[in-house]
C-alpha positions, -999 to +999 in steps of 0.1 A: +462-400+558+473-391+522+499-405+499+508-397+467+524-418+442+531-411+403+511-441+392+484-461+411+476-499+396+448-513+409+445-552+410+474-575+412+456-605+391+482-611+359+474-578+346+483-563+378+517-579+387+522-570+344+518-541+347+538-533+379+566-550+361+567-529+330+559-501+347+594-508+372+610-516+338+603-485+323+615-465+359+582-457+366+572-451+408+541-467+414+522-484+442+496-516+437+465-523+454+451-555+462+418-564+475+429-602+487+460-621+480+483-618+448+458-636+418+434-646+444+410-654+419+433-684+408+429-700+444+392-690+458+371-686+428+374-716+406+372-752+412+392-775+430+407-801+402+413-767+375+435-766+354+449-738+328+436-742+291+467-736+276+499-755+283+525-745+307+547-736+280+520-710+266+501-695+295+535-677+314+550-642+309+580-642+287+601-635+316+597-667+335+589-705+331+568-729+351+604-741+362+582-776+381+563-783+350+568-799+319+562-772+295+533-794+274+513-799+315+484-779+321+491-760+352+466-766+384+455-739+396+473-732+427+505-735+404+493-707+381+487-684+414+517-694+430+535-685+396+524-650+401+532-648+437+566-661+433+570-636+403+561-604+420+581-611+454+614-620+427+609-587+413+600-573+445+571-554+431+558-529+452+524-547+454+500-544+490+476-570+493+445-566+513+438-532+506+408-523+487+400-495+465+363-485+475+364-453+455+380-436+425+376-401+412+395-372+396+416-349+417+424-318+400+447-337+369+448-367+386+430-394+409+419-399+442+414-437+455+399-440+489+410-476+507+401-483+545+441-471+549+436-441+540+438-424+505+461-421+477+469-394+453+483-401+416+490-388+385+480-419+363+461-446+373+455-484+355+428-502+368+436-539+361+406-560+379+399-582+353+375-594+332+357-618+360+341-596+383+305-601+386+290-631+383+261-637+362+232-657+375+201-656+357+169-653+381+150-680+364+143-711+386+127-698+417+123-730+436+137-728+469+148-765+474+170-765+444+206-751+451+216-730+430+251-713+423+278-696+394+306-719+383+330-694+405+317-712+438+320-750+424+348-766+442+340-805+438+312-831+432+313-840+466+304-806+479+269-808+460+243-825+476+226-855+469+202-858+434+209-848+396+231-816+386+219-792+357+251-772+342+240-743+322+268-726+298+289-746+274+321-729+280+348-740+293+335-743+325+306-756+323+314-787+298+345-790+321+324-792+351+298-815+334+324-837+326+337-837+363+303-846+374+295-874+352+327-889+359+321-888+399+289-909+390+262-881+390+233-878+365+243-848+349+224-825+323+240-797+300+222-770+289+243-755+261+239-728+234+262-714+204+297-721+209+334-729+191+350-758+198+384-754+189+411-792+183+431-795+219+458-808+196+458-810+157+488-824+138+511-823+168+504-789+178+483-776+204+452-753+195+471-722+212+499-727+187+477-726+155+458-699+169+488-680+167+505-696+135+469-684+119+467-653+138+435-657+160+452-642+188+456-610+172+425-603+160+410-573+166+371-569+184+345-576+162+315-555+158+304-542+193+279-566+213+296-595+200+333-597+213+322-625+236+326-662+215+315-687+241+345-716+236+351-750+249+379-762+255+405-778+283+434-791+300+416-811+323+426-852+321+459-846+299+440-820+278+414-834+250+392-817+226+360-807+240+332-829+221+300-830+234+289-861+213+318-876+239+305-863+266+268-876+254+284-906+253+295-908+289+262-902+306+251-863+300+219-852+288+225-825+263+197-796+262+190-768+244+194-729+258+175-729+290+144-707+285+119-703+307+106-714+343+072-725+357+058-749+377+088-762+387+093-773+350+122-758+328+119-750+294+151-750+269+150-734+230+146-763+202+187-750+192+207-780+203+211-798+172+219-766+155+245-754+178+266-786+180+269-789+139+276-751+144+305-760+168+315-787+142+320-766+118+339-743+140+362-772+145+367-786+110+374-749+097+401-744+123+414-780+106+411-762+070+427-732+080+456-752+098+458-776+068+463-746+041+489-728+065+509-761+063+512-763+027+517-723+023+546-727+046+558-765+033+557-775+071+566-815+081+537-818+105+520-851+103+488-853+083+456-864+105+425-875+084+410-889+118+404-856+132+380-853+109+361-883+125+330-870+140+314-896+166+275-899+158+250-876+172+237-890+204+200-896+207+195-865+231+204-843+203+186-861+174+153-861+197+159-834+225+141-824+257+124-792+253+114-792+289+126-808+323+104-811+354+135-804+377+117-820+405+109-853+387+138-860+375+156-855+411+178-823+402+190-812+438+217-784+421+220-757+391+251-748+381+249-712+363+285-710+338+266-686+323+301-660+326+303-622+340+298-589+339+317-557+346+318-542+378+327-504+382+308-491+406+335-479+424+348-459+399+327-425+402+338-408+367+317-406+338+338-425+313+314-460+314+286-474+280+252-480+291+261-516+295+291-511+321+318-509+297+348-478+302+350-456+273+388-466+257+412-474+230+433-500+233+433-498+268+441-461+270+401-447+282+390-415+276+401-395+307+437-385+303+462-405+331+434-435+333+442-469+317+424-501+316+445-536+312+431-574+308+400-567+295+387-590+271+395-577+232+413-549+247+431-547+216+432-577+206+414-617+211+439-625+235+442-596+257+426-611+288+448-639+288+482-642+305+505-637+280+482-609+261+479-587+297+515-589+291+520-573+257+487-551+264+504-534+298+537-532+281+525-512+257+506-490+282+536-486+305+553-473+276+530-447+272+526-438+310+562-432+312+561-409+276+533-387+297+558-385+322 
């Protein structure tokens, strides 16, 4: 069976159910496909106590409110999915869940997707999967007895089994989930490489406000290669800065880049002290920046010379491990937050980098009537978050509607 449609979105994750809703905006006929449930992702690949990293009143679409949450919460994550959910049905989106797209491909001027449904014909077609598709697991410790798994399938500290927990990534998720760990009463080591470290709050404001009073949010990708800035930060507990001299202080081992395996010993890169006085100095310059936009603009925000307050760097930094024997020190888990990589392989048109990435401007790729939405700097630093899928799709429903 064949059906045709004028536009096909594929995914209905917040770029997805964006998309759809600019694209009905602009009178455009379209269909979405989606593999699960509406932003399954938000329910079934993250962990249980998650929270967003922005406040409620930051990480929404324009066009609706968390109406149950006080706009300075941090939303849990079945909110945030139930958010989108409740969205699409009250705009009666023309999504379809549990369909999967096992194959795109050109069809004369258009596209082709095959689904286990049959197929469908269209003109345009914006493939909005995200940026979190294929976990990244390094194949470094090979001993069988140690579980290992990504960050995606962490759901609590009692799920683990018994014995130590070593986190790699120092991300979000992974100092977040260090921090879960160490509270539940596990010996917990972090493994953590370059990273910024942004305030959670900084003269009454949270960091997603100065990042848009300074104009981080708009930035556009730096050189290629290095788009990706590993940062820490969260909502989790009320929402706090993410300071690893804290989290030093409550019981985890801090380690350098893990490195190599043998023996059953790990090895980790003598770049611990460096990165967390790198990470400072991320911090304090987002302090500078936000204390020079103040007086430029002769704002009333309270001064705060604490912030500046660095706690003292914990003897695992001053004299780190540069190796662990996983075995001896009881480690019965390894959790990789060590991020994601693309995943196209459906997609069988020659428009993809060596390194998995889709040829494309701003979204708009290199075959004409194919689009790409939520990508990380899509065309901009906060394109793969909620409210930049928003303005990115906007944009590129505008344009779908032009081509007529």
């Amino acid at each position: 069976m064949t059906e045709t449609t004028h536009t096909l979105v594929i995914g209905a994750g917040q770029a997805g159910v964006a998309t759809s809703t600019h694209l009905q905006k602009q009178g455009v006929p379209h269909i979405v496909l989606e593999r699960d449930r509406i932003a399954e992702r938000w329910r079934s690949e993250r962990w249980d106590s998650l929270v967003a990293n922005g406040p409620a009143w930051h990480d929404r679409f324009p066009d609706a409110e968390f109406t149950e949450l006080d706009p300075d919460a941090f939303a849990p994550k079945e909110s945030v999915a139930d958010y989108f959910q409740r969205f699409a049905g009250d705009r009666s989106l023309p999504i379809r869940t549990g369909v999967a797209v096992t194959k795109l491909e050109r069809q004369g001027d258009g596209f082709r997707a095959t689904t286990a449904g049959g197929v469908i014909e269209a003109k345009n077609v914006v493939v909005a999967t995200g940026p979190f598709q294929k976990p990244v697991i390094p194949t470094v410790v090979t001993d069988p007895g140690i579980v290992q798994m990504h960050s995606n399938a962490y759901r609590n500290p009692e799920a683990l089994p018994a014995g130590a927990v070593l986190v790699v990534g120092a991300g979000s998720s992974g100092a977040q989930i260090a921090e879960e760990l160490v509270r539940a009463g596990r010996k917990v080591y972090l493994s953590l490489g370059p990273h910024d470290r942004p305030p959670r709050r900084y003269r009454g404001q949270d960091f997603v406000w100065w990042l848009g009073k300074l104009g981080k949010w708009d930035m556009k990708a730096p050189a290629p290669g290095t788009e990706h800035i590993t940062i820490a930060v969260s909502g989790a507990y009320g929402g706090a800065t993410m300071d690893f001299r804290r989290l030093a202080g409550l019981g985890v081992t801090l380690l350098g880049r893990a490195g190599d395996y043998r023996d059953g010993v790990l090895r980790f890169a003598n770049d611990l002290r460096t990165n967390i006085e790198n990470g400072d100095r991320n911090y304090l310059s987002v302090l500078d920046e936000a204390d020079a936009y103040v007086k430029a603009e002769g704002l009333d925000l309270p001064e705060e010379p604490e912030a500046r307050n660095l706690l003292p760097l914990p003897d695992c930094v001053t004299n780190p491990a540069l190796e662990l024997d996983l075995k001896k020190e009881g480690i019965g888990t390894i959790i990789w937050a060590t991020g994601f990589k693309l995943d196209f392989g459906w997609i069988d048109i020659d428009l993809f980098e060596g390194d998995g990435r889709p040829r494309h401007k701003e979204g708009v790729s290199v075959i004409p009537g194919l689009y790409f939405v939520g990508l990380p700097w899509l065309s901009c630093r906060g394109s793969s978050f909620i409210w930049g899928a928003w303005k990115d799709s906007e944009r590129l429903a505008g344009l779908i509607a032009a081509r007529g």
